[in-house]
Structures are given as structure tokens and as C-alpha cells.
C-alpha positions, 0 to 999 in steps of 0.5 A, spaced: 500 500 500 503 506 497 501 513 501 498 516 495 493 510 495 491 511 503 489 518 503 484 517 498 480 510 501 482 514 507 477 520 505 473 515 502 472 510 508 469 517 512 465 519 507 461 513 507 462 512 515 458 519 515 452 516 509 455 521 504 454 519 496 462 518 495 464 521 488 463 518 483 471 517 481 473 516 488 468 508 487 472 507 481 478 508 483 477 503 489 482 498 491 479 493 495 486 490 498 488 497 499 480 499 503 481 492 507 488 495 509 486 501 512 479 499 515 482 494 519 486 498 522 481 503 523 475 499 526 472 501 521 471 494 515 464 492 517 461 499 516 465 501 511 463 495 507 456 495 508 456 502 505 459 500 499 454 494 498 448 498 499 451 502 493 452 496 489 459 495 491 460 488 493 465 486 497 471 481 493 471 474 497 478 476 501 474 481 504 467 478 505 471 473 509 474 478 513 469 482 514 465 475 518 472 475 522 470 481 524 463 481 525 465 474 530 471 478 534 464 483 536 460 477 538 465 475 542 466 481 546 459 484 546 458 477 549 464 479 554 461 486 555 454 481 557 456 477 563 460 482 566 454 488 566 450 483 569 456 482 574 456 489 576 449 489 576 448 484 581 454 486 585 452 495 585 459 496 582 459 502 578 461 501 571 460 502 565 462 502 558 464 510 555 464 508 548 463 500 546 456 502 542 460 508 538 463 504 532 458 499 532 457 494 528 464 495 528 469 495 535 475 498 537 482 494 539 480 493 546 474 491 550 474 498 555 471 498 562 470 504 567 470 503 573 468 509 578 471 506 583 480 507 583 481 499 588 483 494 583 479 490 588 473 489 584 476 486 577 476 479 581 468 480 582 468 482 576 472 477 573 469 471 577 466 464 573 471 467 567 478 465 565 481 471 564 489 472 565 492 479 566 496 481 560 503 483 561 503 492 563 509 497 564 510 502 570 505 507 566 499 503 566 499 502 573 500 509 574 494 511 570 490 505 573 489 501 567 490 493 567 488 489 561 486 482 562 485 476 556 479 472 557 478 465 555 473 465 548 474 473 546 480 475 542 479 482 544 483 484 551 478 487 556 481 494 558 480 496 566 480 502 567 480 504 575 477 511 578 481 515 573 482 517 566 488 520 562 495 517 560 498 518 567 491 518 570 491 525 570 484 526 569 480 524 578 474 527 576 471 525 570 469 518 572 463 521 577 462 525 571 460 520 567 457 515 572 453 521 574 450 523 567 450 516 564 446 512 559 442 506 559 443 503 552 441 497 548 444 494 542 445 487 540 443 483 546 448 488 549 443 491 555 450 496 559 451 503 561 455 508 557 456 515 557 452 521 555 453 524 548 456 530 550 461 527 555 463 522 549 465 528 546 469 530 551 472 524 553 475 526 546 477 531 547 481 528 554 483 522 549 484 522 542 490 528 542 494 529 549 499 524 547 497 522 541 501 523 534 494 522 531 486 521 531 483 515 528 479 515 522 473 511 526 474 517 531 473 522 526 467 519 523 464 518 531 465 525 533 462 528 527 456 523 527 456 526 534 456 534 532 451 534 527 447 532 533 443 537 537 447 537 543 448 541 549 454 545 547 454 550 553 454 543 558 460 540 553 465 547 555 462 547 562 465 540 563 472 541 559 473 547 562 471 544 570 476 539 568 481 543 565 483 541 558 477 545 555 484 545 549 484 538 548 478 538 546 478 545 542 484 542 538 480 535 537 475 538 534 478 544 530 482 538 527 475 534 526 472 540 522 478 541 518 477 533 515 470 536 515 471 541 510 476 539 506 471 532 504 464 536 505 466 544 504 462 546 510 464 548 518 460 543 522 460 548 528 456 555 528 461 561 527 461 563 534 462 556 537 468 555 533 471 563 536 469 559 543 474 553 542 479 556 538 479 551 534 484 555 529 491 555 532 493 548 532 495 546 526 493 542 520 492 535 520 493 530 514 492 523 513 498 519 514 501 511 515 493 509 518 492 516 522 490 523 521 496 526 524 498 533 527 504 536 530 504 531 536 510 535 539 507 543 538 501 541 540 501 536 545 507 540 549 502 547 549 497 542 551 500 539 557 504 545 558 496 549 560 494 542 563 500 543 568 499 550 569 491 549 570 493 544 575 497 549 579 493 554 580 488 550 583 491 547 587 490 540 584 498 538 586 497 530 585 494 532 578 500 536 577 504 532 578 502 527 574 502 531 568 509 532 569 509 524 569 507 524 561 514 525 558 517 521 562 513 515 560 512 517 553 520 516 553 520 509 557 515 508 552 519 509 546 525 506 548 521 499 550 519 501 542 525 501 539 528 496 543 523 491 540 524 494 533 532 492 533 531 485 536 526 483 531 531 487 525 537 487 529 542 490 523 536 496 521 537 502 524 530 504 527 524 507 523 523 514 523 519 517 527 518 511 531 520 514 537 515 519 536 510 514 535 511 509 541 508 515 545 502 514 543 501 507 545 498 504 551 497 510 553 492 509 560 486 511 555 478 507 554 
């Protein structure tokens, strides 16, 4: 797959995600194991090939029998995310699932669980009457009180998060937020709390650039679903700036609008709104090797440099701290990276940029 056939399937993929008529030429010039690539990547195959049936598209065998893969691998873990509702349930542990019904029919990487609760003590009532073994972690995930676990009959990692969101587990108080405004939502047998569709969007802002090189396109196309909705904007900005990275969710969205208007040719936020998050001032963003990416080290040191001085003038020590945690994981991150790229090719010089990406991964997130 060359670079100049990516970005194109990639503009595709949103544009069929966002139940827009693609051109034309843009169907013509589709690529099916090019598509598959990016889609597989991306969370994004079952959607993305329903699309192009309805438009009379249909899929080659290889990419038909990788999309019923991928349909058993959602199965598996919304069967997963069944038994463990019903624990919490029974058990009156607050929990919930913040963003497993947001790609649906499709399903991100991993199985993402929030507990409102930072003791790792409940993951044993959760787990019980499951064969689960937890996954190997670093220092950074255990800081950010993040454990992973394999379950027995689901190939997809169930990721546990405790009391705290955030690369360092910077961010203590959104998680009340999100129990306290939860939904109860139905999908596919699925019967689970999730959060609100203001606070998904800005768990966005949270997640998808503070320590990251770039957005995924399942995100884009679920952030600008979310924006074309009637939402609550006034509480959406009360809730970033009461948590301190109304930024983060500024520079999330202004990159969301950037991919918007380039594909569509209109702003999805009202001018007012868009003076509000300045979405302008952080750069642009262009698809690239499975990513929309931005200037990750511009970007994120202003991000985290007003995160760090918000916390300081709060008073908000232990976050500060935290916050001042991030490079420093990043950087064990990368050279854990680059020490598993020069074993598996121990005469090749690492990739570039591979240090940059590294930092990126595993990064204490749902």
C-alpha cells in the first residue's frame, strides 16, 4: 500500500462512515486490498463495507471473509461486555462502558471498562466464573490505573480502567462525571451503561490528542456523527473547562472540522462556537501511515504545558504532578519501542519517527 493510495480510501472510508454519496471517481478508483488495509486498522471494515454494498459495491471474497472475522471478534466481546454488566449489576459496582456502542457494528482494539471506583479490588468480582489472565503492563499503566486482562473465548483484551482517566491518570474527576450523567443503552443483546453524548465528546477531547501523534479515522467519523447532533454545547465547555483541558478538546475538534471541510466544504460548528474553542491555532492535520496526524510535539507540549499550569493554580498538586509524569513515560515508552524494533531487525537502524510514535501507545486511555 503506497501513501498516495491511503489518503484517498482514507477520505473515502469517512465519507461513507458519515452516509455521504462518495464521488463518483473516488468508487472507481477503489482498491479493495488497499480499503481492507486501512479499515482494519481503523475499526472501521464492517461499516465501511456495508456502505459500499448498499451502493452496489460488493465486497471481493478476501474481504467478505474478513469482514465475518470481524463481525465474530464483536460477538465475542459484546458477549464479554454481557456477563460482566450483569456482574456489576448484581454486585452495585459502578461501571460502565464510555464508548463500546460508538463504532458499532464495528469495535475498537480493546474491550474498555470504567470503573468509578480507583481499588483494583473489584476486577476479581468482576472477573469471577471467567478465565481471564492479566496481560503483561509497564510502570505507566499502573500509574494511570489501567490493567488489561485476556479472557478465555474473546480475542479482544478487556481494558480496566480504575477511578481515573488520562495517560498518567491525570484526569480524578471525570469518572463521577460520567457515572453521574450516564446512559442506559441497548444494542445487540448488549443491555450496559455508557456515557452521555456530550461527555463522549469530551472524553475526546481528554483522549484522542494529549499524547497522541494522531486521531483515528473511526474517531473522526464518531465525533462528527456526534456534532451534527443537537447537543448541549454550553454543558460540553462547562465540563472541559471544570476539568481543565477545555484545549484538548478545542484542538480535537478544530482538527475534526478541518477533515470536515476539506471532504464536505462546510464548518460543522456555528461561527461563534468555533471563536469559543479556538479551534484555529493548532495546526493542520493530514492523513498519514493509518492516522490523521498533527504536530504531536507543538501541540501536545502547549497542551500539557496549560494542563500543568491549570493544575497549579488550583491547587490540584497530585494532578500536577502527574502531568509532569507524561514525558517521562512517553520516553520509557519509546525506548521499550525501539528496543523491540532492533531485536526483531537487529542490523536496521530504527524507523523514523518511531520514537515519536511509541508515545502514543498504551497510553492509560478507554
Amino acid at each position: 500500500m503506497t501513501l498516495s493510495r491511503e489518503a484517498p480510501h482514507a477520505a473515502l472510508v469517512v465519507r461513507l462512515l458519515l452516509e455521504d454519496t462518495p464521488p463518483r471517481a473516488a468508487v472507481a478508483a477503489l482498491d479493495w486490498t488497499t480499503l481492507l488495509q486501512v479499515t482494519e486498522r481503523s475499526s472501521t471494515l464492517i461499516r465501511t463495507v456495508e456502505r459500499l454494498a448498499a451502493l452496489g459495491e460488493q465486497a471481493p471474497a478476501f474481504v467478505a471473509t474478513a469482514v465475518e472475522r470481524e463481525r465474530q471478534r464483536v460477538r465475542e466481546a459484546f458477549q464479554l461486555a454481557r456477563r460482566i454488566a450483569a456482574a456489576c449489576d448484581a454486585r452495585g459496582i459502578p461501571a460502565l462502558f464510555p464508548k463500546v456502542f460508538q463504532h458499532y457494528p464495528d469495535l475498537g482494539d480493546d474491550l474498555d471498562l470504567l470503573v468509578v471506583s480507583p481499588s483494583r479490588r473489584v476486577d476479581a468480582v468482576i472477573l469471577e466464573g471467567l478465565r481471564a489472565v492479566r496481560r503483561p503492563g509497564d510502570w505507566g499503566s499502573r500509574i494511570a490505573g489501567s490493567v488489561s486482562y485476556q479472557v478465555e473465548e474473546c480475542s479482544t483484551p478487556l481494558d480496566i480502567q480504575h477511578g481515573r482517566l488520562g495517560v498518567a491518570g491525570e484526569e480524578t474527576a471525570f469518572p463521577a462525571i460520567l457515572w453521574r450523567e450516564r446512559r442506559r443503552v441497548v444494542v445487540a443483546g448488549l443491555d450496559a451503561f455508557t456515557a452521555s453524548p456530550e461527555h463522549l465528546l469530551v472524553l475526546h477531547g481528554v483522549q484522542r490528542v494529549y499524547g497522541r501523534l494522531g486521531i483515528d479515522l473511526a474517531d473522526v467519523a464518531a465525533a462528527a456523527t456526534l456534532m451534527r447532533r443537537p447537543l448541549d454545547w454550553d454543558g460540553i465547555l462547562d465540563t472541559a473547562a471544570q476539568l481543565g483541558v477545555l484545549p484538548g478538546l478545542g484542538a480535537f475538534l478544530g482538527y475534526v472540522e478541518q477533515i470536515h471541510g476539506r471532504l464536505f466544504g462546510r464548518w460543522l460548528l456555528p461561527p461563534g462556537l468555533r471563536s469559543r474553542l479556538q479551534l484555529e491555532r493548532w495546526g493542520g492535520i493530514a492523513f498519514h501511515k493509518d492516522v490523521y496526524r498533527h504536530p504531536m510535539i507543538r501541540v501536545n507540549g502547549a497542551l500539557y504545558g496549560r494542563r500543568l499550569v491549570t493544575a497549579l493554580a488550583t491547587r490540584q498538586w497530585a494532578t500536577a504532578l502527574r502531568v509532569c509524569l507524561v514525558p517521562l513515560i512517553g520516553l520509557v515508552r519509546a525506548l521499550r519501542h525501539l528496543r523491540r524494533v532492533r531485536q526483531a531487525t537487529p542490523d536496521a537502524v530504527a524507523p523514523r519517527g518511531a520514537l515519536r510514535s511509541a508515545a502514543i501507545s498504551n497510553g492509560g486511555e478507554l
